[in-house]
VOPAGU-2260 file (C-alpha; in pm, 1 decimal, decimal comma):
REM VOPAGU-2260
SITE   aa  ch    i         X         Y         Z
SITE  UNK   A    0   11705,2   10238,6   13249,3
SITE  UNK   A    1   12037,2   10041,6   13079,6
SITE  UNK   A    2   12200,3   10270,3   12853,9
SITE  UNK   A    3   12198,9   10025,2   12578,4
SITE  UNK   A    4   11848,2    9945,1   12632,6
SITE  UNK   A    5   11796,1   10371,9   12635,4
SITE  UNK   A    6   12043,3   10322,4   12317,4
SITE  UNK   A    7   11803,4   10085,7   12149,8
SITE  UNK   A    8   11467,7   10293,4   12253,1
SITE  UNK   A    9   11631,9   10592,2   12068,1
SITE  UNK   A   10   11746,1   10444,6   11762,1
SITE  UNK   A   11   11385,6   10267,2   11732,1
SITE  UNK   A   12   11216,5   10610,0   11781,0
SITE  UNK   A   13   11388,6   10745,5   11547,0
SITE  UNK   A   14   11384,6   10480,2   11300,0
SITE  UNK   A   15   10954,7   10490,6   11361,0
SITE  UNK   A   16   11015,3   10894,6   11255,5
SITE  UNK   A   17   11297,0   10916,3   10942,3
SITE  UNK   A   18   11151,1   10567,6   10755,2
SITE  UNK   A   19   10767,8   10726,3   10734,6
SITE  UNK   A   20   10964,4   11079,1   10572,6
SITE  UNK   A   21   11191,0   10925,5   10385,7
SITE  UNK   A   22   10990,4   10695,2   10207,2
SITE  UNK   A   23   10708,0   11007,7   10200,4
SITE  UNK   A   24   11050,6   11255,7   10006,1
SITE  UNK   A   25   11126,6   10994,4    9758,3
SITE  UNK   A   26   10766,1   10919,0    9645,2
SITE  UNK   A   27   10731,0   11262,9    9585,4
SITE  UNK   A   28   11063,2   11305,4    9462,1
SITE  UNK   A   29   11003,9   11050,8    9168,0
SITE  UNK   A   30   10636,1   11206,8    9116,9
SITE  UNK   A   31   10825,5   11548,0    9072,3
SITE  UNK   A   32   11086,8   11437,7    8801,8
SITE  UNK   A   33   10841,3   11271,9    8596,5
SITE  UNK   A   34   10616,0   11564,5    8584,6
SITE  UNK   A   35   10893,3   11771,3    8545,8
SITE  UNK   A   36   10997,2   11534,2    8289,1
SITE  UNK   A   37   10655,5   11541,2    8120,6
SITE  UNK   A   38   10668,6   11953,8    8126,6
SITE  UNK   A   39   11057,5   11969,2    7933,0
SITE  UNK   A   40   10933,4   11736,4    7690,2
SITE  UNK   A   41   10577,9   11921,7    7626,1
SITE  UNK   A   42   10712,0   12311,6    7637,6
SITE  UNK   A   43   11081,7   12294,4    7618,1
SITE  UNK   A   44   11374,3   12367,9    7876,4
SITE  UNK   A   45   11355,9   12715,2    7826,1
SITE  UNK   A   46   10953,5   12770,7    7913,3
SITE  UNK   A   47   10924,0   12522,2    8203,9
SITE  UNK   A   48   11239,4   12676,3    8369,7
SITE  UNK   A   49   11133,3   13009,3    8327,8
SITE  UNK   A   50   10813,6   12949,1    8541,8
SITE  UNK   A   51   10974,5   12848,2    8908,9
SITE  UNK   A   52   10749,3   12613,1    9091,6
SITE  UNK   A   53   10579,7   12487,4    8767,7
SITE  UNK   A   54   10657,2   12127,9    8815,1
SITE  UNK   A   55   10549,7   12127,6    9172,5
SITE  UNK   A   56   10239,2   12328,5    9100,0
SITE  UNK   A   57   10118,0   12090,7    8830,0
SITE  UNK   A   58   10211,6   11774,8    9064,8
SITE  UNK   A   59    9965,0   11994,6    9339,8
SITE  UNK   A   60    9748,0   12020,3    9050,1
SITE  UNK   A   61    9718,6   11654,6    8917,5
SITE  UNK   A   62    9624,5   11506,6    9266,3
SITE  UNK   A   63    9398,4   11716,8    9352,2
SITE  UNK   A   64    9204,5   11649,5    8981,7
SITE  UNK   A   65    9222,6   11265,9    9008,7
SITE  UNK   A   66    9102,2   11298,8    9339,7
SITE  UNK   A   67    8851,7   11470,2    9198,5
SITE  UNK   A   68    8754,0   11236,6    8926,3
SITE  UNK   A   69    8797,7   10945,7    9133,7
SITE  UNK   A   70    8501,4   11078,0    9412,9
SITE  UNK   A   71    8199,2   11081,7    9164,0
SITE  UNK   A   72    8073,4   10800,5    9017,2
SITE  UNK   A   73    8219,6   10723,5    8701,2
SITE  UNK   A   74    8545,5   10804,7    8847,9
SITE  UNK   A   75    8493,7   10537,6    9093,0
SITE  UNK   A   76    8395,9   10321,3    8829,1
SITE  UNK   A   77    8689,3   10408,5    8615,2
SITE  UNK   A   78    8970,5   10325,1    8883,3
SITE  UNK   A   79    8805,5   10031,6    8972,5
SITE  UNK   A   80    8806,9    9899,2    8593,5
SITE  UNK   A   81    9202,1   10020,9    8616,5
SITE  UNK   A   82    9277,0    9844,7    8908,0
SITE  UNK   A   83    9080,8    9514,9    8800,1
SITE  UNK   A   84    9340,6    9537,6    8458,7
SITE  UNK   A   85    9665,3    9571,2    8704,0
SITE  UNK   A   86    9560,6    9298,9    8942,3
SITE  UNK   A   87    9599,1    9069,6    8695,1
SITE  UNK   A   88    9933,9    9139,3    8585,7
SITE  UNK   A   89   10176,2    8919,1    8896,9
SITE  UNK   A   90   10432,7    9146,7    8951,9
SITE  UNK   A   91   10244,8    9513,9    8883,5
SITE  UNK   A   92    9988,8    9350,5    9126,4
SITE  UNK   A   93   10213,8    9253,1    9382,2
SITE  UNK   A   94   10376,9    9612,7    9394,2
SITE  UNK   A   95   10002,1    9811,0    9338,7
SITE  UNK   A   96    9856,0    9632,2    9644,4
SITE  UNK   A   97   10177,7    9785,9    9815,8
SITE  UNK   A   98   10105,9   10107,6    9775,9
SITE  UNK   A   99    9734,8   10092,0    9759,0
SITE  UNK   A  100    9762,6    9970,1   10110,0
SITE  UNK   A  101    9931,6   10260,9   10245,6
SITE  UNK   A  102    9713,3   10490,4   10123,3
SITE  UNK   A  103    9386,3   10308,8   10205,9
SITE  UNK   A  104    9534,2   10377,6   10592,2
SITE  UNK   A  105    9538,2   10741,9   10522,5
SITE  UNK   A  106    9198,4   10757,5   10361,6
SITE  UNK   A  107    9018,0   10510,5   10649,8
SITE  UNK   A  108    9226,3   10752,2   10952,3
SITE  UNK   A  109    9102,5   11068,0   10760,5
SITE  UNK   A  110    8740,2   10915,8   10815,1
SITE  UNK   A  111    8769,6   10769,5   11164,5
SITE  UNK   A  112    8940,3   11078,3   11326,6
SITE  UNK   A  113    8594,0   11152,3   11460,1
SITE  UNK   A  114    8518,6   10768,4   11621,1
SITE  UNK   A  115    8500,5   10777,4   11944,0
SITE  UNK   A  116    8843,3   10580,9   12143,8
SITE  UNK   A  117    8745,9   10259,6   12351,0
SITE  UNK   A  118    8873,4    9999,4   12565,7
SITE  UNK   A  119    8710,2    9624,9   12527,9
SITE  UNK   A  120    8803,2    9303,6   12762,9
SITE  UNK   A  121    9044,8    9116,7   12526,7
SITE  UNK   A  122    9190,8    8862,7   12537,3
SITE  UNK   A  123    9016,4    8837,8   12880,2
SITE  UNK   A  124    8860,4    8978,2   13175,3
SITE  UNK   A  125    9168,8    9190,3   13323,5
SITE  UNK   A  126    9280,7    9257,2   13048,7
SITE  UNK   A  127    9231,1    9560,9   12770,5
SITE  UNK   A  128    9246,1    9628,1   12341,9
SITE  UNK   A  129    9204,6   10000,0   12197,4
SITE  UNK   A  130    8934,9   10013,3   11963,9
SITE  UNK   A  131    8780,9   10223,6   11722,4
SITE  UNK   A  132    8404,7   10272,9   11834,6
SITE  UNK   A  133    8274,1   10220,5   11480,2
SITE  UNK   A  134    7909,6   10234,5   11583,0
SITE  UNK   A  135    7559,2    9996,8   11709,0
SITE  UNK   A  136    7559,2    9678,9   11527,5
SITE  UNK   A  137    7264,7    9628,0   11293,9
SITE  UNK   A  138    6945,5    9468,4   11411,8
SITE  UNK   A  139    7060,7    9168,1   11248,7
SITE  UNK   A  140    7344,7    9119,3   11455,6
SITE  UNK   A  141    7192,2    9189,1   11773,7
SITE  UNK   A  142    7181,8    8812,8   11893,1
SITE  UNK   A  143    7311,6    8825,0   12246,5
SITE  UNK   A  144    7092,9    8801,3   12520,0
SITE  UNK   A  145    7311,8    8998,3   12793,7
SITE  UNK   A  146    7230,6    9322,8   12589,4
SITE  UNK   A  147    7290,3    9568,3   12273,7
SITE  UNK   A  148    7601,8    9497,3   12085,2
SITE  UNK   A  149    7821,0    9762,6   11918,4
SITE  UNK   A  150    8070,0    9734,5   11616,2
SITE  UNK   A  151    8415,6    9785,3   11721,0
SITE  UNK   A  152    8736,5    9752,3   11515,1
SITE  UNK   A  153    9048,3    9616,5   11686,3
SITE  UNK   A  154    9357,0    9724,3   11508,6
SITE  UNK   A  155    9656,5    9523,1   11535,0
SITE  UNK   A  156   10005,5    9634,6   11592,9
SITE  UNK   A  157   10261,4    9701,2   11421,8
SITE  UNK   A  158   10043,9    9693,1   11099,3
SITE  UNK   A  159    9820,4    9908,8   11016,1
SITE  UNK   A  160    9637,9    9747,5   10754,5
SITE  UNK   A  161    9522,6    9474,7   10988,0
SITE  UNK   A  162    9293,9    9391,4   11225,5
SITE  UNK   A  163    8914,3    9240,4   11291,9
SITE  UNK   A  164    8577,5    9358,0   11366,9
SITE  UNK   A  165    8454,7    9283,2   11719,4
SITE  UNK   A  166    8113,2    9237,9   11822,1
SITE  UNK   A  167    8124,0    9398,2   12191,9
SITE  UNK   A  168    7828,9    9402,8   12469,7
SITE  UNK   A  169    7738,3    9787,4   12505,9
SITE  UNK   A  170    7816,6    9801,6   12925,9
SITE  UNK   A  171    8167,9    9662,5   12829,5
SITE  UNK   A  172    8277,3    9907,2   12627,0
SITE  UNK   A  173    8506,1   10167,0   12860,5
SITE  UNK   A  174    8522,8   10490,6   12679,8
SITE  UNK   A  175    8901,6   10697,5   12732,9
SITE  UNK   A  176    8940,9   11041,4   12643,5
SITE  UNK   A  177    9300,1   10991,8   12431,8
SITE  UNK   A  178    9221,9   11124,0   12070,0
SITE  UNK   A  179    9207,7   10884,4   11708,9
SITE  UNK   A  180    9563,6   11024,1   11619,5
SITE  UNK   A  181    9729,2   10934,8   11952,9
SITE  UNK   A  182    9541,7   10618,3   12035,6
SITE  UNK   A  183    9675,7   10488,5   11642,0
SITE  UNK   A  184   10041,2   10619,4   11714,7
SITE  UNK   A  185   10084,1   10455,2   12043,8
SITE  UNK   A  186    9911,0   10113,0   11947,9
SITE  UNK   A  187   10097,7   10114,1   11574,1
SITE  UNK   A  188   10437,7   10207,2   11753,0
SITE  UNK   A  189   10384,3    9918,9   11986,3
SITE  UNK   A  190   10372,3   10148,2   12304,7
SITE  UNK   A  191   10737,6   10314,5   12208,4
SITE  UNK   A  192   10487,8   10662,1   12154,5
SITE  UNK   A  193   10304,7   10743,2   12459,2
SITE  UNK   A  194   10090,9   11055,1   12459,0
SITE  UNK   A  195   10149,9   11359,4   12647,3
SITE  UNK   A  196    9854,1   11414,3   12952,2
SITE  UNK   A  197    9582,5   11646,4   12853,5
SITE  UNK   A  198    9627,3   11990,1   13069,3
SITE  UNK   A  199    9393,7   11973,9   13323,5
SITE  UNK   A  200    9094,3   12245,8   13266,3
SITE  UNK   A  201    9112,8   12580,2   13426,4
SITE  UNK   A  202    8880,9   12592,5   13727,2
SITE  UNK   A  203    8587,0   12852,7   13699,5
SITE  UNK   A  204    8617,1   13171,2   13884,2
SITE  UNK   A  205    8339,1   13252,8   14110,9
SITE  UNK   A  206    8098,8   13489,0   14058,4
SITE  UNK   A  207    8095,0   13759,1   14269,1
């Protein structure tokens, strides 16, 4: 390989790893002061600096409540009655549907991780998408007369939030053994990450 093209591979790579952390560090970062903020104001220098780790533990603390809240139903209907107020403010929309974006990836890669990875023919015979395996299409959709249909969603790289919902003949679906987490790096990465091969499994020892 050309060293500058080598050169450009690395700089990519690691522009793919420090972006994701650095945005990630100041997120939290600006969480942190204004809890910490919150906590000087409420109990006073002196108490909150006296308790090491407050701040942090109260940030740990908040999450995991409105997570809570926000996973039975009239938490659910509460956000949704917040985020119906800040959608129709222009600019506080603009930057919530940032945001809210990014973590809807997160929450739909927590609940795919178990989908099984596939390959369909796209964008024609010889040629392959990676698809999430999302399950059989309802009896409703089963209109084809070649056979069963399946539900499969085709993300599109380099952005995550993207893709389409395919509706794909059962005996052309090829099933590949690369897990949810590497299948979504490689095809969000645009190929730059490519999986290490599984280890090969031990063979079985005779009995004797």
């Amino acid at each position: 390989m050309h060293p500058t093209h080598q050169l450009r591979k690395h700089f990519l790579t690691g522009l793919a790893v420090i972006v994701p952390l650095w945005g990630t560090f100041l997120i939290l970062k600006a969480l942190f002061t204004a809890v910490d903020g919150a906590l000087v104001a409420a109990l006073g220098p002196a108490a909150s600096s006296s308790i090491p780790g407050l701040g942090a533990l109260t940030l740990i603390l908040l999450i995991v409540t409105t997570g809570a809240v926000a996973s039975n139903l009239l938490g659910k209907r509460l956000v949704k009655a917040s985020e119906a107020v800040l959608l129709r403010v222009p600019l506080v929309r603009s930057i919530y549907t940032t945001f809210k974006s990014i973590t809807d990836i997160f929450t739909f890669m927590d609940r795919q991780r178990e989908n099984r990875i596939v390959l369909i023919p796209f964008p024609r015979l010889g040629l392959y998408a990676i698809g999430l395996l999302m399950g059989e299409a309802p009896e409703e959709l089963q209109c084809s007369p070649s056979g069963r249909l399946s539900l499969v969603f085709v993300p599109t790289a380099p952005h995550p939030f993207t893709g389409y919902l395919a509706l794909v003949l059962n005996r052309e679906l090829i099933p590949i053994s690369m897990g949810f987490h590497d299948a979504m790096k490689m095809e969000f990465s645009c190929g730059f990450f490519i999986p290490a091969p599984s280890p090969a499994p031990l063979p079985h020892r005779e009995r004797r």
